[in-house]
C-alpha positions as CSV (number, residue, x, y, z in Angstrom):
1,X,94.2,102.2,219.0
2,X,92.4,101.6,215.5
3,X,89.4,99.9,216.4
4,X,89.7,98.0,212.7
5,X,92.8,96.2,214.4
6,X,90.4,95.5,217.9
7,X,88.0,94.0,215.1
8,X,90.8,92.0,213.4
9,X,92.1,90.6,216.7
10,X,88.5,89.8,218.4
11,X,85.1,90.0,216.0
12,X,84.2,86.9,214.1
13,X,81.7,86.8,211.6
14,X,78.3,84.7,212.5
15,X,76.0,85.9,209.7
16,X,76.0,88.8,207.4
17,X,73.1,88.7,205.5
18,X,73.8,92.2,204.5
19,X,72.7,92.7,200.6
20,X,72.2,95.9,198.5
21,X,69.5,95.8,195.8
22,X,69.3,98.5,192.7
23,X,65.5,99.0,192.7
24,X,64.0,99.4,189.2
25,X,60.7,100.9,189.4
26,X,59.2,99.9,193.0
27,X,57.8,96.3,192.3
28,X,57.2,96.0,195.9
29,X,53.6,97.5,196.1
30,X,55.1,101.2,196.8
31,X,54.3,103.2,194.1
32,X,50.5,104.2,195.3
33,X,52.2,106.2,197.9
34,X,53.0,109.9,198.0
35,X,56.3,111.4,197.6
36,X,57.9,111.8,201.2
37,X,56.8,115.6,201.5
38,X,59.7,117.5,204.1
39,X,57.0,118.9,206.2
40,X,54.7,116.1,206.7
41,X,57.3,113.9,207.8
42,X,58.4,116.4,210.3
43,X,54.5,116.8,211.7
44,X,54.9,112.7,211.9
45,X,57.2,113.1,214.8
46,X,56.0,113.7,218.1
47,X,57.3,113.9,221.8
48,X,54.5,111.3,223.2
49,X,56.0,108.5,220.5
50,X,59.1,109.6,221.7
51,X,58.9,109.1,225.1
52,X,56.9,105.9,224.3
53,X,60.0,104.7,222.9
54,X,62.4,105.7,225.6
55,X,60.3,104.2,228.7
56,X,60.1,100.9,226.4
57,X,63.7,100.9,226.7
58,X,64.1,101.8,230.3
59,X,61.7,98.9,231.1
60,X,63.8,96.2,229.1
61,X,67.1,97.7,230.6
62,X,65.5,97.4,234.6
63,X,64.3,94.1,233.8
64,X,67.7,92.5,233.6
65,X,70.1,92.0,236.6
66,X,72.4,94.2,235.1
67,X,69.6,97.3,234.9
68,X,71.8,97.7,231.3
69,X,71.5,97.5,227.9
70,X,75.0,96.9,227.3
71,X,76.2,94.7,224.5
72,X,76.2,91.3,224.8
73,X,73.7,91.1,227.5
74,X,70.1,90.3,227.9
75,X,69.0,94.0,228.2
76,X,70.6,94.4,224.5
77,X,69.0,91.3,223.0
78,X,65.7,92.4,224.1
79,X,66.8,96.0,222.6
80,X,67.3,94.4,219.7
81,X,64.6,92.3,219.1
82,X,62.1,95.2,219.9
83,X,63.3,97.2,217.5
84,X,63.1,94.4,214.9
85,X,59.7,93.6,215.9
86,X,58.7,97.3,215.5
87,X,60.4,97.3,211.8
88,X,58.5,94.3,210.5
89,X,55.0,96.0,211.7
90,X,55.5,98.1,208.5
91,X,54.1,96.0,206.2
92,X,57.4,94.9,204.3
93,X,58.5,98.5,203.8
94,X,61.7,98.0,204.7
95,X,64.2,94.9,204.0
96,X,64.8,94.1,208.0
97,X,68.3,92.0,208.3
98,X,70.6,91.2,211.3
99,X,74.7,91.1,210.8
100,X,76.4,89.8,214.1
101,X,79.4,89.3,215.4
102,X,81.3,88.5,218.6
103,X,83.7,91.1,220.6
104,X,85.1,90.3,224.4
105,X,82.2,92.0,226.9
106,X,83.0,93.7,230.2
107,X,80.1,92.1,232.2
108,X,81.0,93.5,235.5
109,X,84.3,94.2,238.0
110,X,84.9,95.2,241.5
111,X,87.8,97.3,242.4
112,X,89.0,98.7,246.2
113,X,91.8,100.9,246.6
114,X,93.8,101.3,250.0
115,X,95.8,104.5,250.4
116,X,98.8,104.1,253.3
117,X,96.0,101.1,254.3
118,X,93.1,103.2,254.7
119,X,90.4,102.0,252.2
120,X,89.6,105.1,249.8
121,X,86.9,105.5,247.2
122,X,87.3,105.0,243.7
123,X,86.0,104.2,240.6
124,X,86.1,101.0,238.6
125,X,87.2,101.0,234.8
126,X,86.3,98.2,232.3
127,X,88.5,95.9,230.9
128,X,90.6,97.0,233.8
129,X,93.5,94.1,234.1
130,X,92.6,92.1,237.2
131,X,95.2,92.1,239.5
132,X,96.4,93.1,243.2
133,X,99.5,95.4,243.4
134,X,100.7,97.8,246.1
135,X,103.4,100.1,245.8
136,X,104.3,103.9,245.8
137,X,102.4,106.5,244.1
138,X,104.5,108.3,240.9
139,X,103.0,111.6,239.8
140,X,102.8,111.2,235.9
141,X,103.7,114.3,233.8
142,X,101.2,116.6,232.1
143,X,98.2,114.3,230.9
144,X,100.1,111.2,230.1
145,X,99.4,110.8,226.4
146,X,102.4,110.2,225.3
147,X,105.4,107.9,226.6
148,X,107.4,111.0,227.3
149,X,105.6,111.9,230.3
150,X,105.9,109.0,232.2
151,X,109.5,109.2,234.1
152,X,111.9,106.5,235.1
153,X,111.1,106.8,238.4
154,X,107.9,105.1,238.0
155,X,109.0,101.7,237.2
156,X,107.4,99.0,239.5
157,X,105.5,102.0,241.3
158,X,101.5,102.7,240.7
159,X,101.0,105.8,238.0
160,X,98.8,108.8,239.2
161,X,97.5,110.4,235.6
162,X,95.0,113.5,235.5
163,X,92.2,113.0,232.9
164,X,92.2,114.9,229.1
165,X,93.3,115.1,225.8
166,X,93.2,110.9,225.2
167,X,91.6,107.8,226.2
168,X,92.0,106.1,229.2
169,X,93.6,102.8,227.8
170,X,96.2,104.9,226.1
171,X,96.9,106.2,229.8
172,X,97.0,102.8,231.3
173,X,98.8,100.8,228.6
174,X,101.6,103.7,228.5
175,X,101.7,103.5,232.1
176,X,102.1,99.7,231.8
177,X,105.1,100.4,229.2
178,X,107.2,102.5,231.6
179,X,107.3,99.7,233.9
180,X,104.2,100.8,236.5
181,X,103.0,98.2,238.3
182,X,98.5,99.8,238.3
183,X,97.7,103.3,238.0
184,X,95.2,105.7,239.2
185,X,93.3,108.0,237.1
186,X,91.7,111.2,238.5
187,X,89.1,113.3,236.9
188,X,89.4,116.8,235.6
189,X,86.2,117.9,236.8
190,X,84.1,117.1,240.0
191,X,83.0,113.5,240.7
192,X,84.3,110.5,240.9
193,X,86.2,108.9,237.9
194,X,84.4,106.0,235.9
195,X,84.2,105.0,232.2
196,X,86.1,102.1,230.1
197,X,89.3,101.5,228.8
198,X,88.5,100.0,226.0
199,X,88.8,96.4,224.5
200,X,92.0,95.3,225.5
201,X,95.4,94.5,222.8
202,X,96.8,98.0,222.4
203,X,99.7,98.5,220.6
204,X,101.0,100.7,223.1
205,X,101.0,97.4,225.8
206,X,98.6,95.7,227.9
207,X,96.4,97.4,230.6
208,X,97.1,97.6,234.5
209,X,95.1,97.0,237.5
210,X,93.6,100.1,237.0
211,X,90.7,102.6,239.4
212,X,89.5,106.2,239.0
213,X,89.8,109.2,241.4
214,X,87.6,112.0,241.9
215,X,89.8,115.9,241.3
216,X,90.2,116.5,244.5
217,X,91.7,113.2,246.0
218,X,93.8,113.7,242.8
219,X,95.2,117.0,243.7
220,X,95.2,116.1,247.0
221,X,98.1,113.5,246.3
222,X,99.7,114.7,243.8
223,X,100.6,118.3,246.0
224,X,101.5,115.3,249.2
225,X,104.1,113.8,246.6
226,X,105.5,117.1,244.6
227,X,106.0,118.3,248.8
228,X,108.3,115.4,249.2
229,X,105.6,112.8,250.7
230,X,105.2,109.1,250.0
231,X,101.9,107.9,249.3
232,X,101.4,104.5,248.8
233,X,98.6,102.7,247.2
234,X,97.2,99.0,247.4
235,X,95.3,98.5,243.9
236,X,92.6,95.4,244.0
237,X,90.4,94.9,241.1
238,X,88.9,91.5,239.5
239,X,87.5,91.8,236.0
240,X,84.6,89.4,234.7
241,X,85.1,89.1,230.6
242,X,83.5,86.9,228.4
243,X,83.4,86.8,224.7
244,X,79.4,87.8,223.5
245,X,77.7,87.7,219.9
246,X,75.6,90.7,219.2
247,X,73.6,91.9,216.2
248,X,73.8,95.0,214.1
249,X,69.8,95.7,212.9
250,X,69.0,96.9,209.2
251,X,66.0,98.3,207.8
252,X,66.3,99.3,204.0
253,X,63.5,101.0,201.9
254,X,62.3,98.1,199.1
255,X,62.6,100.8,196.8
256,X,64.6,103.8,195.4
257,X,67.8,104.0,194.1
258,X,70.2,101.7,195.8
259,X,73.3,103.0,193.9
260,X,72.4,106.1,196.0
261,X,71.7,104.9,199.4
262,X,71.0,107.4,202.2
263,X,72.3,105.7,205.5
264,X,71.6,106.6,208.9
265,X,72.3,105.4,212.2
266,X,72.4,105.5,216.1
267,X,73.6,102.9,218.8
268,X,71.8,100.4,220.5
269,X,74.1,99.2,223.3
270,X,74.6,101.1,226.6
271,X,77.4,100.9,229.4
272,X,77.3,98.6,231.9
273,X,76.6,101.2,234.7
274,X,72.9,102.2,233.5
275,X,70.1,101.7,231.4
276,X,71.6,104.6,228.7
277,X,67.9,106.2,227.6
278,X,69.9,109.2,226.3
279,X,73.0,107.3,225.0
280,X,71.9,106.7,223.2
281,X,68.4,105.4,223.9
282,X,67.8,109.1,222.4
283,X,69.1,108.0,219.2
284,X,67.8,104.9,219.0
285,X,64.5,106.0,219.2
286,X,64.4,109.1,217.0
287,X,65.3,107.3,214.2
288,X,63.0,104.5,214.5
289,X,60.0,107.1,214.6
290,X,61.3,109.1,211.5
291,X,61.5,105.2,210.1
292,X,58.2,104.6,211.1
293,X,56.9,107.7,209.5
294,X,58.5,107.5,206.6
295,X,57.0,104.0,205.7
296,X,53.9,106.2,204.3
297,X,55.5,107.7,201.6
298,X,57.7,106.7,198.4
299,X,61.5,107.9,198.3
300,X,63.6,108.6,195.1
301,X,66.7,107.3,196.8
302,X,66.7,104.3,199.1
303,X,67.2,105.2,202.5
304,X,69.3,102.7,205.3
305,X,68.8,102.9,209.1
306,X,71.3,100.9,210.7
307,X,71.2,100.2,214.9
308,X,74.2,99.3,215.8
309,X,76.4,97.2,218.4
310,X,79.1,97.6,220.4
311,X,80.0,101.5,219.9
312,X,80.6,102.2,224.1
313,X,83.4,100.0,223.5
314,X,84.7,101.7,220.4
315,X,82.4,101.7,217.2
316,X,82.4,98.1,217.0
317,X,79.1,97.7,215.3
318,X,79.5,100.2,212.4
319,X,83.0,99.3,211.9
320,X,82.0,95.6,211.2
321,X,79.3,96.9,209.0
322,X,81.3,98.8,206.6
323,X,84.0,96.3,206.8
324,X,81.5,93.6,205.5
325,X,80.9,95.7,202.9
326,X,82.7,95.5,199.5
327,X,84.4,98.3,197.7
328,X,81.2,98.1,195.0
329,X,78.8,98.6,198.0
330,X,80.7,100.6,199.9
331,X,80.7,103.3,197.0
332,X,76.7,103.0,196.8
333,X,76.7,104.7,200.6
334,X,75.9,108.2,199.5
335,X,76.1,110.1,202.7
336,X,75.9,109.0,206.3
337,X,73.6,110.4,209.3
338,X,74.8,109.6,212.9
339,X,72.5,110.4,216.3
340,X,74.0,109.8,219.5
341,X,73.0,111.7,222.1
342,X,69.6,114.1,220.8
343,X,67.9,114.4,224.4
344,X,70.8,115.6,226.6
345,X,69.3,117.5,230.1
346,X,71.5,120.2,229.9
347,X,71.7,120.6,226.4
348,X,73.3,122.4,224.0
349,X,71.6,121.6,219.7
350,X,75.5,120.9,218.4
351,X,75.7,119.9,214.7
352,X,79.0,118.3,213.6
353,X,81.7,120.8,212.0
354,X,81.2,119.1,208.4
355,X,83.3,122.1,206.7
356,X,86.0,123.1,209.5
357,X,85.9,126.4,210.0
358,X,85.0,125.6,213.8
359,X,87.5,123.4,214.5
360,X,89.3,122.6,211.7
361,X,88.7,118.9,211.2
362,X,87.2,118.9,207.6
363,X,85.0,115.8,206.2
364,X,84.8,113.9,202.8
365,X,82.9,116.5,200.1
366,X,79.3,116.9,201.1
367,X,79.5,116.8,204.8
368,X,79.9,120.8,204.6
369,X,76.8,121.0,202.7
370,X,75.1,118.6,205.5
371,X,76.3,120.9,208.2
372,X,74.5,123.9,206.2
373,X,71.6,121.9,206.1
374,X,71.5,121.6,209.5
375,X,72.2,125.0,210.4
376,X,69.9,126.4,207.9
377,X,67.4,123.9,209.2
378,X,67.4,124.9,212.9
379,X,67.8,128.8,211.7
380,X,64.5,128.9,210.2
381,X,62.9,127.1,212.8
382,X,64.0,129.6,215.1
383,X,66.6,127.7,217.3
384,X,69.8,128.5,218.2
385,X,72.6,125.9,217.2
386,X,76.8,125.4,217.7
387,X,79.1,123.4,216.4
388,X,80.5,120.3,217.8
389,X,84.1,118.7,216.8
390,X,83.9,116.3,213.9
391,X,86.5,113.6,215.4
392,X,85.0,110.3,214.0
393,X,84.4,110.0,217.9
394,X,81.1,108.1,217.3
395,X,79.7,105.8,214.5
396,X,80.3,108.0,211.5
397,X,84.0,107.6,212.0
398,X,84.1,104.4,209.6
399,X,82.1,106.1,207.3
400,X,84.5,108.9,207.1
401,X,87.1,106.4,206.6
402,X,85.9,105.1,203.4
403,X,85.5,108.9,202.0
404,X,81.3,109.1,202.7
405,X,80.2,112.9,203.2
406,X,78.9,112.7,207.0
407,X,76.4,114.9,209.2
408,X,74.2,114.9,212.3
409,X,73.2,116.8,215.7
410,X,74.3,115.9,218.9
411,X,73.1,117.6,222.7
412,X,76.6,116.8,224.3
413,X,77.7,114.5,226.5
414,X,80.6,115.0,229.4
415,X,82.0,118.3,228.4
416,X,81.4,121.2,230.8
417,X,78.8,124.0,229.9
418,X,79.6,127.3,229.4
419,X,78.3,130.6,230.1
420,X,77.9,131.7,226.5
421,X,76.1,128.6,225.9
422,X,73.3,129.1,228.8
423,X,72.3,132.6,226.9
424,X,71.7,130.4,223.2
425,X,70.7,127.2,224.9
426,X,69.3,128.1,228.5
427,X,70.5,125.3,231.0
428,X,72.8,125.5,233.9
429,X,76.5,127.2,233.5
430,X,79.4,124.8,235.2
431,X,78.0,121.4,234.5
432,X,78.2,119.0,232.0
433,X,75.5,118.6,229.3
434,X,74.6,115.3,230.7
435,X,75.4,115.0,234.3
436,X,74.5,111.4,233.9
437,X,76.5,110.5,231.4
438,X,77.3,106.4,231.3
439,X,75.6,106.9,234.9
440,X,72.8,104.3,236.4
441,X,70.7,108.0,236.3
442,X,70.6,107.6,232.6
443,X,66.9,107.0,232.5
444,X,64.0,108.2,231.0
445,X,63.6,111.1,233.9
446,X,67.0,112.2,232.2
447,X,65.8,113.5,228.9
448,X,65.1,116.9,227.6
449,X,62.0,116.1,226.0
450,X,62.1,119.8,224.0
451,X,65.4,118.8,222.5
452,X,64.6,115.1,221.9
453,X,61.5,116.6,219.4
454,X,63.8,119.3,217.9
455,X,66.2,116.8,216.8
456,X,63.9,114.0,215.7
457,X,62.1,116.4,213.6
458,X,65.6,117.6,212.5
459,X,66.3,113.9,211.2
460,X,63.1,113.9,209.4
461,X,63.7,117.0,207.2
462,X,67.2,115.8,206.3
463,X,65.9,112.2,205.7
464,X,62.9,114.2,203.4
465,X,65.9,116.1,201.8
466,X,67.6,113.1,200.9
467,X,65.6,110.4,200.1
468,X,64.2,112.8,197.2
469,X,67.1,114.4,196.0
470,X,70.8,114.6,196.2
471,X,71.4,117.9,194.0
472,X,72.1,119.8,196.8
473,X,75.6,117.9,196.9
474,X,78.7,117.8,195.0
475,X,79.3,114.8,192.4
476,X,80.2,111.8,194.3
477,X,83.8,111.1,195.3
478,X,85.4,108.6,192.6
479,X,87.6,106.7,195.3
480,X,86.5,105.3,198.9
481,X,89.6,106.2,200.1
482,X,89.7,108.6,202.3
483,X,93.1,109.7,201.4
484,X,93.8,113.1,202.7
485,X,91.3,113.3,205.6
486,X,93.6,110.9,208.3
487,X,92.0,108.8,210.8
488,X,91.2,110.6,214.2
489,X,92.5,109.5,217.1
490,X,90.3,108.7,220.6
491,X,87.4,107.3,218.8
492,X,84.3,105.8,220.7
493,X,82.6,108.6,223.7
494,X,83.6,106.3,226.3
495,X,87.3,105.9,224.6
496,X,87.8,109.6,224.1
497,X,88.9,111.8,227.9
């Protein structure tokens, strides 16, 4: 699903008091202060402030029913409105604005699931289709990402999918389009299945009653049915969604360049399951200290930092924002920064594959220089670094639609760590990089605290880099259209396996 069409279907505007200045001069009391200087900005960040931040955020999320910061929520509105309240403590440095607009909210579900009438654990997924269904369990073919693997057999039976490859509401919607009447999705690695399927009105068809299953039950039925066993399954699940308003924040320099405007960004919301102090809490934070610090200094280029909505359920936020924009201010976006994820326990220091030669998903021109900033950056600061896919999976994605150079560090989120990746990275071999991924254990007592500093500081230099100088890119591209870089598919974390 495009999330532009999600947007179409469900987000209306309330405000949009987004406006883009070209800055003469300073005028606004600036020019007294010292060029930003690379190295002092990165001495501005430290772990204590850090931390500060992230148990500020824990606290708001545990002081709401729903222990959450999700969007649409009160643990989000208070997210929001700290971070506003922090921005306007910097003496009018930066132009602080709200842009918000409404999506439907997953606000909570319950789900059981009998197997041959014995009540079974499993895992609730949002915007799940409420509904009660029993019937026989159909093994689907390979991962179920296409229509192809769903057989004619299942029609008015429940579907049985392994995780991978694409989103879960591409799984259930398919699964809905052979004629299956709810379908059961089991993991691919240990635990219990959870996460979201994503706002609903797929083209593919609507969602089914729909629960997660840990591996092994998964394997488990799917060797009782290929040995000539029926299983059948009794599917109950109730979905609570309401339509919710929700702000993007923000916070432009009052001076510099705004023909050449450096944006960067992170997400504000979390998933409805925990208080999300890594995702991305993590990001949040880091780049409201580097804002913070930079406030002490002049830049050549005005520099953006936009918080924004709505990205667990598939880049809502940033979507609307460069949607609002127009083709004139869209071109005045001269490279985007995105931070989700910089504190993950198990961490690997990932910086997104801007020039391919990883994994072969190129970005507009620039974002390969921004990867060798990055690299360069951690290189001579002696850490270790990898590579992580560059998908358009989170909030850069709509920037990379409209042909802006992208870059940013990541720690990882759900994907398994490797051996190789314990000798660079240290860490533990067989588990994910954040074993509490869109988990209540998303708290502060979930962050690496080294890796947090590391890629703070890492968003300071490049902010330093930027906000002074673009030279170190090629000329900008003459069209917003991103042309011959086509839209990934699976975007938004929680959308993606």
């Amino acid at each position: 699903m495009k999330v532009s069409s999600a947007i179409g279907a469900f987000l209306a505007v309330a405000s949009a008091a987004v406006v883009d200045r070209k800055a003469r001069g300073d005028g606004h009391g600036h020019d007294h202060l010292p060029m930003v200087d690379s190295r002092k900005l990165q001495n501005a960040i430290k772990s204590k402030a850090l931390l500060g931040g992230a148990k500020v955020l824990e606290k708001i999320a545990f002081s709401t029913p729903g222990r959450n910061r999700q969007m649409g929520t009160l643990g989000h509105n208070l997210t929001t409105d700290f971070l506003v309240k922090e921005l306007k403590k910097l003496g009018g440095y930066y132009k602080v604005e709200t842009q918000t607009f409404w999506a439907p909210t997953f606000l909570n579900g319950t789900g059981t699931l009998l197997i041959d009438g014995v009540k079974t654990d499993s895992g609730m997924f949002d915007y799940t289709t409420t509904g009660n269904v029993t019937a026989p369990i159909v093994v689907v073919n390979n991962l179920g990402c296409t229509s192809s693997d769903y057989p004619s057999t299942l029609s008015g039976n429940i579907a049985l999918v392994k995780r991978g490859s694409c989103e879960f509401g591409l799984k259930s919607a398919l699964a809905g389009a052979a004629g299956a009447k709810g379908a059961l999705i089991y993991n691919n690695i240990q635990g219990r299945l959870e996460g979201t399927l994503g706002l609903p009105g797929r083209p593919e068809g609507e969602y089914l009653p729909t629960l997660g299953l840990s591996n092994t039950q998964g394997l488990d039925f799917v060797t009782q049915i290929t040995g000539g066993a029926t299983v059948t399954a009794t599917i109950d699940v109730a979905s609570d969604i309401q339509n919710r308003s929700t702000v993007n924040i923000l916070a432009t320099t009052t001076h510099g360049n705004s023909d050449e405007v450096l944006v960067l960004g992170a997400h504000t919301d979390s998933v409805y399951r925990g208080p999300g102090i890594n995702d991305d809490g993590s990001g949040t934070i880091g780049i409201l200290e580097v804002a913070k610090a930079l406030s002490k200094y002049k830049v050549n280029n005005a520099v953006r930092f936009g918080w924004w909505s709505g990205e667990e359920i598939g880049l809502l936020g940033s979507e609307f924002y460069v949607a609002s924009l127009s083709a004139e201010e869209q071109a005045k976006i001269r490279l985007y920064l995105n931070f989700d994820m910089i504190a993950s326990p198990n961490y690997i220091l990932g910086i997104y594959d801007g020039d391919g030669s990883a994994y072969n998903n190129t970005g507009p021109a620039g974002s390969a220089q921004l990867e060798h900033f990055y690299q360069n950056w951690f290189k001579s600061n002696g850490h270790n670094y990898t590579s992580v896919d560059f998908t358009g999976r989170s909030d850069y994605g709509p920037f990379l639609d409209i042909n802006v150079p992208c870059g940013g560090t990541e720690t990882g989120a759900e994907v398994i760590k490797t051996e190789a990746e314990v000798a660079m990275f240290g860490g533990t071999a067989g588990i994910p990089y954040d074993p509490n991924y869109h988990q209540a254990g998303d708290g502060v007592g979930n962050l690496a605290m080294d890796a947090f500093e590391i890629n703070a500081k890492a968003i300071a230099a490049s902010v330093a880099e930027y906000a002074v100088s673009y030279k170190s890119l090629p000329p900008k591209a003459k069209s917003n259209k991103r042309g011959v870089f086509p839209r990934r598919t699976g975007k938004g974390k929680t959308l993606r396996i």
